[in-house]
C-alpha positions in Angstrom: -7.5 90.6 -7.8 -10.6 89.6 -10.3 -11.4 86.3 -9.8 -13.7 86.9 -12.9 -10.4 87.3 -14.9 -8.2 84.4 -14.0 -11.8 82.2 -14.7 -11.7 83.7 -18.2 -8.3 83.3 -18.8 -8.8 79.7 -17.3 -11.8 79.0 -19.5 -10.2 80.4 -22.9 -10.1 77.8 -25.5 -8.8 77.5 -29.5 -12.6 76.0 -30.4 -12.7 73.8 -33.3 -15.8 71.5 -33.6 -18.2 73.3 -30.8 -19.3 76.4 -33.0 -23.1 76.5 -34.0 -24.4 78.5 -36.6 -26.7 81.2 -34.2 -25.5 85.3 -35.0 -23.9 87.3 -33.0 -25.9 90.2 -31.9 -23.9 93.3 -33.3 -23.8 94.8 -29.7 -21.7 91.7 -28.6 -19.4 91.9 -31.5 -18.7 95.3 -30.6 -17.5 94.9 -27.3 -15.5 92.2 -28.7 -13.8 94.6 -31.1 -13.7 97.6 -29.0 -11.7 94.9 -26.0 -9.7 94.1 -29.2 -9.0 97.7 -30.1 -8.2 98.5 -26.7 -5.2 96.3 -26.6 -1.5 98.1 -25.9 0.7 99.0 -28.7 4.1 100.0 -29.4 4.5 103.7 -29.6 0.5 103.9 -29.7 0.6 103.1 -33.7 -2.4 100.7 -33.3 -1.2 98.8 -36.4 -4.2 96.5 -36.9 -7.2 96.3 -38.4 -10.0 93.8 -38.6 -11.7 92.2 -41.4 -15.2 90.9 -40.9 -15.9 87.8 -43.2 -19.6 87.0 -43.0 -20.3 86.5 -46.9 -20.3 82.2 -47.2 -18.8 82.4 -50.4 -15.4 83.6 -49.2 -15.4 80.8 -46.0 -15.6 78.3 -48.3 -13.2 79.1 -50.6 -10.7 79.6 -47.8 -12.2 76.2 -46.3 -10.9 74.4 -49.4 -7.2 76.2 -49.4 -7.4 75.1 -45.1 -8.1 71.6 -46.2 -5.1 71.4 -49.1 -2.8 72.8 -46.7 -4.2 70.1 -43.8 -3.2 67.5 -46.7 0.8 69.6 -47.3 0.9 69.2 -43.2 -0.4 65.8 -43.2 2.2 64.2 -45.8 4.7 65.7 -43.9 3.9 63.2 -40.6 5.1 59.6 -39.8 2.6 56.9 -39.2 1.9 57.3 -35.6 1.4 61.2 -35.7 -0.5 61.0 -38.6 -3.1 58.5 -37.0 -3.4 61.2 -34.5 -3.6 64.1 -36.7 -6.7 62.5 -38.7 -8.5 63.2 -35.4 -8.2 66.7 -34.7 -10.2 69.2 -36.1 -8.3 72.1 -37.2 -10.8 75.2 -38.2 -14.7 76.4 -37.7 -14.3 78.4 -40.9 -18.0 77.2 -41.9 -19.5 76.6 -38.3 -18.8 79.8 -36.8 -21.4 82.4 -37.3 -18.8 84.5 -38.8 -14.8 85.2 -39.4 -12.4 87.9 -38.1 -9.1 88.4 -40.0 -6.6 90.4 -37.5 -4.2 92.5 -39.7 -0.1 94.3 -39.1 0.2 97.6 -41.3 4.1 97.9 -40.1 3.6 101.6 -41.9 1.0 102.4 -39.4 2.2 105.7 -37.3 5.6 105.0 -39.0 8.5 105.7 -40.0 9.5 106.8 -36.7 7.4 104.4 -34.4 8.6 105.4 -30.9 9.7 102.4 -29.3 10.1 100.3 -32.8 13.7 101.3 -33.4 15.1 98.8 -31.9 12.8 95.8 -32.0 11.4 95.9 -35.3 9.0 93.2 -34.4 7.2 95.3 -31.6 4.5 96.0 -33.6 3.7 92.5 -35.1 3.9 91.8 -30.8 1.4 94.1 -30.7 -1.2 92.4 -33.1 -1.0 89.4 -31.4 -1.8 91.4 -28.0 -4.9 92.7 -30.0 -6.2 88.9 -30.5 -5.5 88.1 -27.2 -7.6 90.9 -25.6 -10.3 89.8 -28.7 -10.4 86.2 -27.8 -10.4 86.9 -23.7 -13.5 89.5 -24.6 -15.1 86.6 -26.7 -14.8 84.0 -23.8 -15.9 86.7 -21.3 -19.0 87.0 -23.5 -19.8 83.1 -23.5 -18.4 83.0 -27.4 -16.0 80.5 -28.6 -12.8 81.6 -31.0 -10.5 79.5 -33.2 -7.2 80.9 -34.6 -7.0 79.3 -38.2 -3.2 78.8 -39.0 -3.3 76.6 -41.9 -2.9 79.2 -44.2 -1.0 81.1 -46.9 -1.1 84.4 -46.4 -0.9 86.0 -50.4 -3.2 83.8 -50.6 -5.3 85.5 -48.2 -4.2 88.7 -49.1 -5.8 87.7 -52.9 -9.0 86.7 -51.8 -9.6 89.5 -49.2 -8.0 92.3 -51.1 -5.9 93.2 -48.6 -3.3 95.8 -49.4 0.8 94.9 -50.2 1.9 96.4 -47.4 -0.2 94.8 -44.6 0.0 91.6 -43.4 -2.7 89.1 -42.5 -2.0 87.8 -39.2 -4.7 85.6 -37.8 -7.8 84.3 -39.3 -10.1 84.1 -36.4 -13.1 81.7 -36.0 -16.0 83.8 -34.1 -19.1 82.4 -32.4 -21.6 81.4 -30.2 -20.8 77.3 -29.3 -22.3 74.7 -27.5 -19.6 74.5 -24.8 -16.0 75.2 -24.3 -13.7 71.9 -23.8 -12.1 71.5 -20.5 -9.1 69.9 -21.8 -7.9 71.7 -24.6 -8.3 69.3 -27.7 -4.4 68.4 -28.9 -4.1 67.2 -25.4 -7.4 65.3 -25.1 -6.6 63.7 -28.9 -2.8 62.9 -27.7 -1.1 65.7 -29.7 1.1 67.5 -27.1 0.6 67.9 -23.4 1.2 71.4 -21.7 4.7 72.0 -20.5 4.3 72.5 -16.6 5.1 76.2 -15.1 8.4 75.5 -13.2 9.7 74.2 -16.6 9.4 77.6 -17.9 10.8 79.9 -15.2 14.3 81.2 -14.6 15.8 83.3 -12.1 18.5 86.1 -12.9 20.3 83.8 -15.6 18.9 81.4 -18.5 
């Protein structure tokens, strides 16, 4: 057993506010990528890619799509959980020293993706395994990550050119930070509180 891991794993946070603006040296970020890129994937089609959004016109153009769609989410909330929701920070887009946007080509290794047949969303499962090994590689490395979610993807697929076909997945905050939370922050602003393990196991039958 790696004690080292379960820490990481323990320490892993969705960073928001923390993010500062020092670079990250382009050894580092390869490690990061190469964790990413090592991630398992249904019949070895590998069907991400990674966009890396340094250039500060681009973060702040998708900044100002974040904040409209913070406002579409916002009207949507009664009184009390909107008084909450003006507290939380949602997105580093212009803290973080840059942006990583994590990618599903379903036509990768296709049409016959071994392993896809039945499950058609194996390969969008596998995405998400590829941010996972990225963020756990980040925190491993002392860097913070923030998945950004208020989004519209063809709207991301506009302003990053990215083709038809392939869809954007996660928009992923990357940085140095000044520390990572202990609590994660919608339970320390009130938001939701984690859902304890026994809740979530079954034995033999739902």
């Amino acid at each position: 057993m790696s004690a080292d891991l379960y820490d990481v794993i323990r320490r892993r946070r969705d960073v928001r506010a923390e993010f500062t603006d020092v670079p990250i040296p382009d050894e580092v970020l390869n490690r990061v990528l190469e964790a990413a890129h090592a991630a398992p994937s249904v019949g070895l089609s590998q069907p991400w890619d990674f966009v890396i959004v340094r250039d500060p016109a681009v973060r702040r153009v998708f900044h100002r799509h974040v904040q409209r769609e913070r406002a579409v989410f916002a009207a949507t909330l009664g009184p009390a959980a909107s008084q909450v929701f003006q507290r939380i920070k949602i997105e580093g887009v212009l803290e973080a020293a840059l942006s990583i946007v994590v990618t599903y080509d379903p036509g990768r290794a296709g049409p016959a993706v071994l392993g896809r047949h039945a499950i058609a969303d194996a390969g969008l499962y596998s995405v998400c395994l590829a941010v996972q090994n990225l963020w756990l590689a980040a925190t491993a490395e002392n860097l913070g990550v923030g998945w950004v979610s208020f989004y519209r993807e063809p709207f991301l697929r506009r302003l990053l050119g990215i083709p038809e076909r392939v869809r954007p997945v996660a928009w992923l905050c990357l940085g140095p930070v000044t520390h990572l939370q202990t609590t994660p922050d919608l339970e320390r602003h009130g938001w939701r509180h984690r859902r304890p393990l026994h809740a979530a196991i079954h034995h033999d039958h739902w």
